[in-house]
C-alpha positions in Angstrom: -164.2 -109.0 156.4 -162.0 -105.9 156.7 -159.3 -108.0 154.7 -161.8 -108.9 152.3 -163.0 -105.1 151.5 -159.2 -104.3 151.6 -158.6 -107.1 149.3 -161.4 -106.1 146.9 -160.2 -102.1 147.3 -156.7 -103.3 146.1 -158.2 -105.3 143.2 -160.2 -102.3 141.8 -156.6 -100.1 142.1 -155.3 -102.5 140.1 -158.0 -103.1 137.1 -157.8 -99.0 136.9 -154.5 -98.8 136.5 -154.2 -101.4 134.0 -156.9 -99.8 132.0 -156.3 -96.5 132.6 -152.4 -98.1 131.6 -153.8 -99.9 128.5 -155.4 -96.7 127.0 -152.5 -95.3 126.9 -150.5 -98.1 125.2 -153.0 -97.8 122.4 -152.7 -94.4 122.0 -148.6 -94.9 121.7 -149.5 -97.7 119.3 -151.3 -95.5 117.3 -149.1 -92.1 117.4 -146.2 -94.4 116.6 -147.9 -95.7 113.1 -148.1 -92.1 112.4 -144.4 -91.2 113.3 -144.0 -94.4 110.6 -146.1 -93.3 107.9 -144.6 -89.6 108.2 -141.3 -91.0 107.9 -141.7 -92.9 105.6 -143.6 -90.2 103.3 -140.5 -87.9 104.7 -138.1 -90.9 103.2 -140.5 -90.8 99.8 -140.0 -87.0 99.5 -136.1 -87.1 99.7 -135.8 -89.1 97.0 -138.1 -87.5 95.0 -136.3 -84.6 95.5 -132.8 -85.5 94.5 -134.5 -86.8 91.5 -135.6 -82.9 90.8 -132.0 -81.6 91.6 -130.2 -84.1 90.1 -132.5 -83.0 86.8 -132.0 -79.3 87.7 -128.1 -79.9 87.8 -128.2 -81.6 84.1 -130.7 -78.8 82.6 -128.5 -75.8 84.3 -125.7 -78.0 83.0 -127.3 -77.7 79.1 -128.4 -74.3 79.5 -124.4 -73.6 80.7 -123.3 -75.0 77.6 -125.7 -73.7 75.1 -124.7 -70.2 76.5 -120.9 -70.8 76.0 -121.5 -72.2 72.2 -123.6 -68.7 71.7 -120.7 -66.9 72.8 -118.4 -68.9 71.3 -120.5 -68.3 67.6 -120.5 -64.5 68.1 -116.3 -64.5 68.4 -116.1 -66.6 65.5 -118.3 -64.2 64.0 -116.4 -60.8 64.9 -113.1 -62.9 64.3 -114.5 -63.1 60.6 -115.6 -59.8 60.4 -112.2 -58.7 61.4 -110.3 -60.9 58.7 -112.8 -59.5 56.0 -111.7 -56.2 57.3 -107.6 -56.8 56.4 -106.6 -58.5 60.0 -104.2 -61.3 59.1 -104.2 -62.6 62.6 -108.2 -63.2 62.4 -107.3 -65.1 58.8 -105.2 -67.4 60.3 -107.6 -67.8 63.4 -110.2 -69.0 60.6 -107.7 -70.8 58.8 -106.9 -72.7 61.6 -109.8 -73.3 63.5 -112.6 -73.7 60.1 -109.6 -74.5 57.1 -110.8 -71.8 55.1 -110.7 -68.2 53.9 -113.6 -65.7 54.2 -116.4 -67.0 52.1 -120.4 -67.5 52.3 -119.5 -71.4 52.5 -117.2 -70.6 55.9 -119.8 -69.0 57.3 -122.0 -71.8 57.0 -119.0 -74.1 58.5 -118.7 -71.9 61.3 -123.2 -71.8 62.5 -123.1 -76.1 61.8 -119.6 -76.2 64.4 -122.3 -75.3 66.5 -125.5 -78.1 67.0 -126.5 -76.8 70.8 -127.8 -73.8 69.2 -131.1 -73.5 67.1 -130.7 -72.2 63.4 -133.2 -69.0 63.7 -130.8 -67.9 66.3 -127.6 -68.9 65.0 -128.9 -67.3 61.6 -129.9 -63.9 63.4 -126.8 -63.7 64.8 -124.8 -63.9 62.3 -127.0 -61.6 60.1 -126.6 -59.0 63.3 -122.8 -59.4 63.5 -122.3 -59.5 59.8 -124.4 -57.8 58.3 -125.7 -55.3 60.5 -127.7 -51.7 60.4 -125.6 -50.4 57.9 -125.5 -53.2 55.7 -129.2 -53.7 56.4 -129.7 -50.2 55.4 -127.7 -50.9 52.3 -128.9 -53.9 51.1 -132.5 -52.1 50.9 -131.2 -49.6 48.8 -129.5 -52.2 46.3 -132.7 -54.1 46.4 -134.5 -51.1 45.2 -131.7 -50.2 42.3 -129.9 -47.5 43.9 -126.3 -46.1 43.5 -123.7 -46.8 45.4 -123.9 -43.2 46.7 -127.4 -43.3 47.7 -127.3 -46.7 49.2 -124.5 -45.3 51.3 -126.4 -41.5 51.9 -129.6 -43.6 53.0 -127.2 -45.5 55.2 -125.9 -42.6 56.3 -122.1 -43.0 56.0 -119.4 -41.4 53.6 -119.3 -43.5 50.1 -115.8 -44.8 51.4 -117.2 -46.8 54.0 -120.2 -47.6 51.9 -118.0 -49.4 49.3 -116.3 -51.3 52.3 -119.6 -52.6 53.5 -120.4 -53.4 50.0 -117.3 -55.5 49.6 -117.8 -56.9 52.9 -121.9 -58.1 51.6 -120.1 -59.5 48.9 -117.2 -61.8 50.5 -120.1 -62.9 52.7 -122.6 -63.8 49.8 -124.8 -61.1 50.8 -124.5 -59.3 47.1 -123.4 -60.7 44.3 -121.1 -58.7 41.7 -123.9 -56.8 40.3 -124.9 -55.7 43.2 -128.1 -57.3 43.3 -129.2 -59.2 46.5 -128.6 -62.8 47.0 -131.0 -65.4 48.4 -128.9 -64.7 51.4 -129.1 -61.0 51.6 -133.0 -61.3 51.0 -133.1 -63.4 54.4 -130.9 -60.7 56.2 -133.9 -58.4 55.6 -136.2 -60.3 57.3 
């Protein structure tokens, strides 16, 4: 009987640990279909996030660009300004680079070299570099029948450098020879 009660002690040992065992195996089970899930979702999210900085790179990229044609647009434009101004070297620059001498039609060759950038901008830029406060200044006073002298007083510069902004306006299609404003000079105003 002893052998019996030890034999039925033993079986009980047994059935708890192979429940108390079996528990446990579920709870692995079930921890392990998370550690799944997560990396999967984990896997999911890397992709998802190359995606967004492969994107990031090309848009960066873009922006990079645009920025270098803005810059680019603005040298042209001084480069003109200079050759209007007597500078050989910036003639041939233009000459070179756009076939052409100072003119309202080169200017308009030199903002369409340039299809990154948006007109409004390219056309305010080139109304800032070519035009600028001075000329601004003058082309109100021609647009309301002044002189020559007191376009260049309200502008505040000598008449010298009044009539070398005039001729400047005028090379650029700004004025025309009667120093009245061209369609172009109008929009330089806006």
């Amino acid at each position: 009987m002893i052998v019996e009660v030890i034999l039925v002690i033993v079986i009980v040992v047994l059935l708890a640990l192979l429940l108390s065992s079996g528990g446990s195996i579920l709870w692995v089970r079930r921890f392990a279909a998370e550690v799944n899930d997560m990396r999967a979702q984990v896997g999911r999210m890397q992709v998802a996030n190359e995606a967004l900085r492969n994107n990031l790179s090309a848009m960066v990229g873009e922006r990079t660009k645009t920025f270098s044609e803005v810059v680019e647009l603005a040298r042209d434009l001084e480069i003109l300004r200079s050759a209007i101004a007597g500078s050989s070297e910036c003639q041939k620059l233009l000459a070179d680079k756009y076939g052409g001498a100072a003119s309202p039609e080169l200017v308009d060759r030199i903002l369409a070299s340039k299809p990154r950038i948006d007109r409004e901008t390219k056309s305010r830029l080139a109304h800032e570099l070519l035009v600028g406060e001075v000329g601004r200044e003058m082309l109100r006073g021609f647009r309301d029948k002044r002189s020559i002298d007191q376009a260049s007083a309200d502008a505040g510069v000598p008449v010298v450098v009044g009539k070398g902004q005039i001729r400047r306006l005028q090379v650029l299609g700004y004025l025309n020879d009667r120093l009245e404003l061209t369609e172009r000079g109008q929009e330089a105003l806006t």
